[in-house]
C-alpha positions as CSV (number, residue, x, y, z in Angstrom):
1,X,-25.8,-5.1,-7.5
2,X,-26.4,-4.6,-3.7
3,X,-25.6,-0.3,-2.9
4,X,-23.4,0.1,-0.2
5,X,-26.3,1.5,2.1
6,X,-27.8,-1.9,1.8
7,X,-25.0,-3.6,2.4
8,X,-24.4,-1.6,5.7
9,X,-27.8,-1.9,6.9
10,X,-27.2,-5.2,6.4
11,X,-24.4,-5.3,9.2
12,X,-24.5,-7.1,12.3
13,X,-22.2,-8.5,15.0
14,X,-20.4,-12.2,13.5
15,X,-17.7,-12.0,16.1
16,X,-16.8,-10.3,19.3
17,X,-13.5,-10.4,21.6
18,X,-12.9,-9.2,24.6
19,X,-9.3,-9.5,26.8
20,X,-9.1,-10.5,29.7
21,X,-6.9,-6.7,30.9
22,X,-8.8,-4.0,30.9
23,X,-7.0,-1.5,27.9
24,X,-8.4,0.8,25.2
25,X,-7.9,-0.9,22.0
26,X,-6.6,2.4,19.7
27,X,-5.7,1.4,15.9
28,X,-6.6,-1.7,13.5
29,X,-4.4,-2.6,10.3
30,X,-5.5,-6.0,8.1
31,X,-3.3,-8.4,6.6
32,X,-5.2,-9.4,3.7
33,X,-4.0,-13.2,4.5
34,X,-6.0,-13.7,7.4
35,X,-4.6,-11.3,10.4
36,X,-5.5,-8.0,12.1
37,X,-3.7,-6.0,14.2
38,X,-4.5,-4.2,17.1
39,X,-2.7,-1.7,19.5
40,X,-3.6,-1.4,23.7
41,X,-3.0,1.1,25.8
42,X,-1.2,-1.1,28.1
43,X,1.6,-0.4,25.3
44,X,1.1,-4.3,23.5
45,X,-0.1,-5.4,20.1
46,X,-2.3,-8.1,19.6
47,X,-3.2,-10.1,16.8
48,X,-6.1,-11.6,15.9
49,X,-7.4,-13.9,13.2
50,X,-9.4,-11.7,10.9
51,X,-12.6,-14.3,10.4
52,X,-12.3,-15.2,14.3
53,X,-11.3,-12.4,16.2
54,X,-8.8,-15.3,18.3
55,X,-6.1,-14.1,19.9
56,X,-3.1,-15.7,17.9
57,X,-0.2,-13.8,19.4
58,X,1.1,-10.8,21.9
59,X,3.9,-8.4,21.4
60,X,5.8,-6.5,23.9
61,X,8.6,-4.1,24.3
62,X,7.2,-0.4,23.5
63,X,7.5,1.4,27.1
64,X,5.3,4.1,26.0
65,X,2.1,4.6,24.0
66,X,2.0,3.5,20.5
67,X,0.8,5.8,17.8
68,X,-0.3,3.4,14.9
69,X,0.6,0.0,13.5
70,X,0.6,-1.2,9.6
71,X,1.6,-4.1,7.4
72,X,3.8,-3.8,4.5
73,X,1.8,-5.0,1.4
74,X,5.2,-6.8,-0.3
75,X,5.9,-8.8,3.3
76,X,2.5,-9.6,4.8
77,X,4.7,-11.4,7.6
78,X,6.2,-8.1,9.1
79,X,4.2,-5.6,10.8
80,X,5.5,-2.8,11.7
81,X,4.4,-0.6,15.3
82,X,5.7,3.2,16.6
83,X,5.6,4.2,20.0
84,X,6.6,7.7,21.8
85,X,9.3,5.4,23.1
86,X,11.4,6.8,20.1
87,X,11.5,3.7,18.4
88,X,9.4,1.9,14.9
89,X,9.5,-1.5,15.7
90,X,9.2,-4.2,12.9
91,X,7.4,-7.5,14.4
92,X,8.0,-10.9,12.7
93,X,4.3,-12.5,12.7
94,X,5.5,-16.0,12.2
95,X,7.2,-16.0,15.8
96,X,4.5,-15.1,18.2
97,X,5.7,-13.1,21.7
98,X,9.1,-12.4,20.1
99,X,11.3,-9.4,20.2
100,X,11.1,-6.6,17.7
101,X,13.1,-8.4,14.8
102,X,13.3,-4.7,13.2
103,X,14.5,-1.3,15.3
104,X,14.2,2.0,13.7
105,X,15.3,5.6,15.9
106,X,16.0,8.8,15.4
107,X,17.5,11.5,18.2
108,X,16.9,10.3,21.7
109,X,14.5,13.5,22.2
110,X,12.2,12.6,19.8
111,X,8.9,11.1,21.1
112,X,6.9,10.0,18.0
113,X,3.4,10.6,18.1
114,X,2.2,9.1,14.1
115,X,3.7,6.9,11.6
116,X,3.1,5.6,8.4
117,X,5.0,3.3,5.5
118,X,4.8,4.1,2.1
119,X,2.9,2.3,-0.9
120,X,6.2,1.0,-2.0
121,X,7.3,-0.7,1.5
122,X,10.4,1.4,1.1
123,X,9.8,4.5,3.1
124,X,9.2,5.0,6.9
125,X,7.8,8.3,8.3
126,X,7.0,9.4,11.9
127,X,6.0,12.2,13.4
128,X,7.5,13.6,16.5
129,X,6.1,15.4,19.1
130,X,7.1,19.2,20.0
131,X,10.7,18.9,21.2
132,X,12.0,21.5,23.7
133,X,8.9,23.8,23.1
134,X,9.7,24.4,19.8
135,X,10.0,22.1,17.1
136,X,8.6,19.0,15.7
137,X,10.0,16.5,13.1
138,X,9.0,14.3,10.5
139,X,11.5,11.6,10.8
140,X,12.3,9.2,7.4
141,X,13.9,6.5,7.2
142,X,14.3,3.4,4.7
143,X,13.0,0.4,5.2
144,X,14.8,-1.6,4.0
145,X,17.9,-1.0,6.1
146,X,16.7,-1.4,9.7
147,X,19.1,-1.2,13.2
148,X,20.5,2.0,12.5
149,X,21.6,2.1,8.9
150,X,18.3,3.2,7.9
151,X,17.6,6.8,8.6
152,X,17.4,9.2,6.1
153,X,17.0,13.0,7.8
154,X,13.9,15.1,9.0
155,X,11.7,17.3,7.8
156,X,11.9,20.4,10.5
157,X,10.4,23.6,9.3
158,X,6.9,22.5,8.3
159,X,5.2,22.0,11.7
160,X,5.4,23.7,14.8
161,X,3.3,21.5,17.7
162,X,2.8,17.8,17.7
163,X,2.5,16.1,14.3
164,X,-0.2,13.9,15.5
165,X,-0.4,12.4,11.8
166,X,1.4,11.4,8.7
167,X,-0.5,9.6,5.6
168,X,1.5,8.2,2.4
169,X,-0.8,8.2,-0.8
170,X,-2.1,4.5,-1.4
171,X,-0.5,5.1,-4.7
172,X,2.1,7.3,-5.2
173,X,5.0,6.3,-2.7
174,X,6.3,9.7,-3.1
175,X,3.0,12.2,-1.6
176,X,2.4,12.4,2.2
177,X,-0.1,14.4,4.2
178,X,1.0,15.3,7.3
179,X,-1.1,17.0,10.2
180,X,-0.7,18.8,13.8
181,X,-2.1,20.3,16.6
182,X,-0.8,23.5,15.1
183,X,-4.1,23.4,13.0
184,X,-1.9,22.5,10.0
185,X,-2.1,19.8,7.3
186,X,0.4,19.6,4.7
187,X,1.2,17.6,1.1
188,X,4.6,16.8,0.5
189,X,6.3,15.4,-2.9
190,X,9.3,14.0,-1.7
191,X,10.5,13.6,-5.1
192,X,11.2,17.0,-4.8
193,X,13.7,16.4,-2.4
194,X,14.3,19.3,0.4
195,X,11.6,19.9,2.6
196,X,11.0,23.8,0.8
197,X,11.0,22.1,-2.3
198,X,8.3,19.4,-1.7
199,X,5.6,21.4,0.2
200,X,3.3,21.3,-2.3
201,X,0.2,22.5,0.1
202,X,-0.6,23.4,3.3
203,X,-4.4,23.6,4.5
204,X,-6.1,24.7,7.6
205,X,-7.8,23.4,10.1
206,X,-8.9,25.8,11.8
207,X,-8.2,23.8,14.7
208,X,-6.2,20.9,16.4
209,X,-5.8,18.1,13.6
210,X,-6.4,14.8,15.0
211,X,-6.4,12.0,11.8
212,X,-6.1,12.2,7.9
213,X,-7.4,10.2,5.1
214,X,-6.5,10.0,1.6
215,X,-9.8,9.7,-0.5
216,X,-11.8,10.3,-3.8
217,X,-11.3,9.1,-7.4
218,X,-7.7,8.4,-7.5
219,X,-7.1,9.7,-4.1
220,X,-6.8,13.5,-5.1
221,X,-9.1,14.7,-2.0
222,X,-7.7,14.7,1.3
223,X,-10.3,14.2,4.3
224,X,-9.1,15.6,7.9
225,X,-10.9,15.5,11.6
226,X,-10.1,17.4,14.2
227,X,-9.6,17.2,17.9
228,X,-13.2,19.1,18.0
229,X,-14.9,17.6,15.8
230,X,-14.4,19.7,12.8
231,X,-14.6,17.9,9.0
232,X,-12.7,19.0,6.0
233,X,-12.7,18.1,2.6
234,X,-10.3,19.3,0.0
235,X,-9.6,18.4,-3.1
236,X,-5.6,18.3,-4.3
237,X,-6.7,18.3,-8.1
238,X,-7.3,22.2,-7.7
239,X,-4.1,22.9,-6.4
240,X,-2.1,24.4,-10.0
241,X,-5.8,26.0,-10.6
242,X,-7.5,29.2,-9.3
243,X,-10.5,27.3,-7.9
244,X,-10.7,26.7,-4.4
245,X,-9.4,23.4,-2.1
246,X,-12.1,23.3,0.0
247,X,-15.2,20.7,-1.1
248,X,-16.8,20.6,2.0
249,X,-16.0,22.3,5.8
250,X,-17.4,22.6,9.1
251,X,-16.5,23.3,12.8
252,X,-18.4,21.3,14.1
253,X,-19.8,17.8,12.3
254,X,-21.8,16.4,15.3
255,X,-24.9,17.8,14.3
256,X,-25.2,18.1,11.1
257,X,-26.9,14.7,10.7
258,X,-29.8,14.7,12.7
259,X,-30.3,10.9,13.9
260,X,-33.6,9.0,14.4
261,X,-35.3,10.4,17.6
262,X,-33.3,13.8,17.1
263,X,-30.2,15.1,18.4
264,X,-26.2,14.4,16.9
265,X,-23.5,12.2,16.8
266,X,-21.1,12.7,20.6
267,X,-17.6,12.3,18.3
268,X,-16.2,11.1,15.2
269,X,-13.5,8.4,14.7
270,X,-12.4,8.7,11.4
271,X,-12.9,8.2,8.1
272,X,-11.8,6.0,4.9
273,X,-12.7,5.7,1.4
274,X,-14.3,2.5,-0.3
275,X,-12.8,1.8,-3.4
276,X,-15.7,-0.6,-4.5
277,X,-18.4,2.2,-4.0
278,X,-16.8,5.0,-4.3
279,X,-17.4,6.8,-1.3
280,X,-16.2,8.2,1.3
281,X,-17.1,6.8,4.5
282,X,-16.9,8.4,8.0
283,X,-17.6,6.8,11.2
284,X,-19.3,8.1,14.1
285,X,-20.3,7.3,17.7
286,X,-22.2,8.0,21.3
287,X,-21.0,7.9,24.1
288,X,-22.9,4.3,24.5
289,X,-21.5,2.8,22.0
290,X,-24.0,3.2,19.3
291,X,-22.1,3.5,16.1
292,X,-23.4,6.1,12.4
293,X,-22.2,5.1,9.3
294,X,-22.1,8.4,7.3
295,X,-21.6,9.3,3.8
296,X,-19.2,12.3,3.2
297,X,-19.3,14.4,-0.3
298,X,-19.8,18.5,-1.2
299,X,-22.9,18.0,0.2
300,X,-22.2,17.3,3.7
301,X,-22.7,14.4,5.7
302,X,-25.5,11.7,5.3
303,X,-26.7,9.2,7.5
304,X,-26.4,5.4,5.8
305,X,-27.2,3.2,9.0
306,X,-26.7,2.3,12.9
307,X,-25.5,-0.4,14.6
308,X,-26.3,-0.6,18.2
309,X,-26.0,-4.0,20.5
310,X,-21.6,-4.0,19.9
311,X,-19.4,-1.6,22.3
312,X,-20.3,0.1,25.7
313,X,-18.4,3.1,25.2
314,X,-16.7,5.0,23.1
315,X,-15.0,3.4,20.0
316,X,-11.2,4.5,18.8
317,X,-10.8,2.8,15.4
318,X,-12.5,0.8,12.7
319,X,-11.4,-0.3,9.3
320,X,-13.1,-1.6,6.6
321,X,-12.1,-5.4,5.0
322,X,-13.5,-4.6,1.4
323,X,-12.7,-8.7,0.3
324,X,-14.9,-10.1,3.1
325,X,-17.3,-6.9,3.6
326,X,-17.4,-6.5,7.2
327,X,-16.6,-3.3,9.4
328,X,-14.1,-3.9,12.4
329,X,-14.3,-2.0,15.6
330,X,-12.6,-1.4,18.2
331,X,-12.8,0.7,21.6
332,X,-12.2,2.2,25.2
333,X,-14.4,-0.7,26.5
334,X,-11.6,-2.9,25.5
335,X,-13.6,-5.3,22.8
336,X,-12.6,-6.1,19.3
337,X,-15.7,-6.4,17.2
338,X,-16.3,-7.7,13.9
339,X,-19.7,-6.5,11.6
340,X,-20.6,-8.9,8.9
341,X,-24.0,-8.6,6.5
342,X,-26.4,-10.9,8.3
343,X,-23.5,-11.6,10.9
344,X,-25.0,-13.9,14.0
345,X,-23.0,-13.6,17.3
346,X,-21.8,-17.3,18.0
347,X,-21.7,-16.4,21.8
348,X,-24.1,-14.1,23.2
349,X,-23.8,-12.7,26.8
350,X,-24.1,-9.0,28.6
351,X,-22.2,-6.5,27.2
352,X,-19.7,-5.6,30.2
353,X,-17.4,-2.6,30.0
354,X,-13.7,-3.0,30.7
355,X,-13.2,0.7,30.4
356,X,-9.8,1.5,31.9
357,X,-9.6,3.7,34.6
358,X,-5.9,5.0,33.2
359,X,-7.5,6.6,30.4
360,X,-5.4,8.0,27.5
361,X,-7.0,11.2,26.6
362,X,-5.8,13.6,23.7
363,X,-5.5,17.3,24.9
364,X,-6.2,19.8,22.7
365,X,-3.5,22.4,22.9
366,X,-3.5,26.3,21.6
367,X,-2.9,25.9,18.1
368,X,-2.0,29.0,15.4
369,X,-4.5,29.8,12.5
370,X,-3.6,30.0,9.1
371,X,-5.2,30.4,5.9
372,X,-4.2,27.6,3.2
373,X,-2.3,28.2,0.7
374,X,-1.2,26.8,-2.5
375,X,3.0,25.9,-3.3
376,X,4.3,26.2,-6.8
């Protein structure tokens, strides 16, 4: 059986798309089925056949940046967006250009910054930004009861900056991750029902936390970035032991992999685990556009492969399509790219950059140190 390095040195470009505006291109979610979806700065969602990259359809109505997109594994044809607009926005993929057919809100202050849906399709979570100077909210609502009959209360005391990310478990509809620019990530059981009651954890980043992924055997280790490039690894399965969260930590992961011809990685975009291989995979970048495929354990990082020849600047999200192995990227030079073992470019041409000249940067802002600790 072909190793996963092989099959990622085996990578090249099968597809590329570029649109004709000029927009960052900031999350990806797959619909097994055949679709991908992608979010723009210019506040739109695309989609895009997920063997083709083609443009099948456009959504609009989010006045303000969106914060992450998903499909509900139960109803492939929805797809649900959030936007700091204040609003979750399910999309009916069978009408292309239509309206929202789904609306989702909470108090008119809140400005939602993450979101996620639950393994179960039944549960909706968004993270606010800091209201007032003072608090932030994780927002819940059910699903299954959109246009205002839907929401089910806030979480209020577990965060205090922008929640810049929420994760559901991929398998238990009831844990959540949650992490903020207050250096903060937390576990929730919301079985446990009050927000006191279901804090089960709550780790430190030492740092601003930008994006959090669920990984290991059974999902019991929780991987986090931050806004600085730090990396932490903790595994969950200690938490009712004495032994320590903490598998692997660092403040700073953009050298620790020396690349061919010396020197680090300019930034990492995130990181997701391959059920297949059992790994934990973490993507890097340059500047350039030159992507590192790294391997993340107790050890550390470890470089698998480059791919060079795709984006022309920095790239914002990836995800990984384990049925058809291939790797799809996507970045501030505004092209979608798809990575297939032995992939050949149908059409070649010069790499141009669309880079947009109304950047969306994230800010790092002050954030408070704590130590973790563990909740009985």
């Amino acid at each position: 059986m072909e190793s996963l390095e092989e099959k990622l040195k085996g990578l090249s470009i099968a597809r590329r798309c570029r649109p004709e505006e000029a927009t960052y291109l900031l999350h990806v979610a797959l619909q097994p089925p055949g679709l991908l979806a992608v979010t723009c700065s210019n506040f739109t969602l695309h989609l895009h056949n997920k063997d083709t990259l083609k443009l099948v359809a456009e959504y609009r109505g989010h006045t303000k940046p969106l914060c992450g997109v998903t499909f509900p594994r139960s109803s492939p044809d929805l797809l649900y967006s959030a936007s700091a607009d204040g609003t979750v926005r399910g999309w009916d993929v069978r009408r292309p250009g239509s309206q929202a057919a789904q609306m989702f809100k909470s108090d008119p202050a809140h400005s939602y910054c993450s979101f996620d849906l639950s393994c179960s399709d039944t549960l909706l979570c968004a993270g606010t930004e800091q209201v007032n100077g003072e608090d932030s909210f994780l927002v819940f609502w059910d699903a299954r009861k959109p246009d205002g009959g839907g929401l089910l209360g806030v979480y209020s005391e577990s965060h205090s900056d922008d929640i810049t990310q929420v994760r559901f478990h991929p398998r238990d509809k009831d844990r959540l991750a949650s992490g903020s620019t207050d250096g903060l990530v937390n576990v929730f059981d919301l079985s446990r029902g009050a927000e006191e009651e279901s804090l089960l954890a709550t780790c430190n980043s030492d740092s601003s936390a930008g994006s959090v992924c669920w990984s290991g055997p059974d999902y019991t280790q929780l991987l986090c970035l931050s806004h600085d490039e730090g990396l932490h690894l903790w595994d969950l399965s200690q938490l009712d032991t004495e032994e320590p969260l903490t598998v692997f930590s660092t403040e700073d992961a953009r050298g620790l992999t020396p690349l061919p011809g010396g020197g680090g990685v300019d930034y990492v975009v995130g990181g997701t685990w391959l059920e297949d291989a059992q790994k934990l995979l973490v993507v890097a970048g340059m500047n350039s556009g030159k992507l590192h495929l790294m391997e993340c354990d107790d050890k550390g990082l470890r470089l698998l492969t480059s791919l060079e020849g795709g984006h022309a600047s920095t790239v914002r999200c990836f995800l990984w399509d384990a049925a058809g192995e291939a790797l799809v990227t996507g970045g501030e030079d505004a092209q979608l790219l798809l990575w297939k073992p032995g992939g050949v470019e149908l059409t070649a041409g010069k790499r141009e950059s669309m880079k947009s000249q109304s950047a969306l940067r994230l800010q790092t802002r002050p954030h408070k140190k704590h130590g973790y600790q563990k909740k009985k």
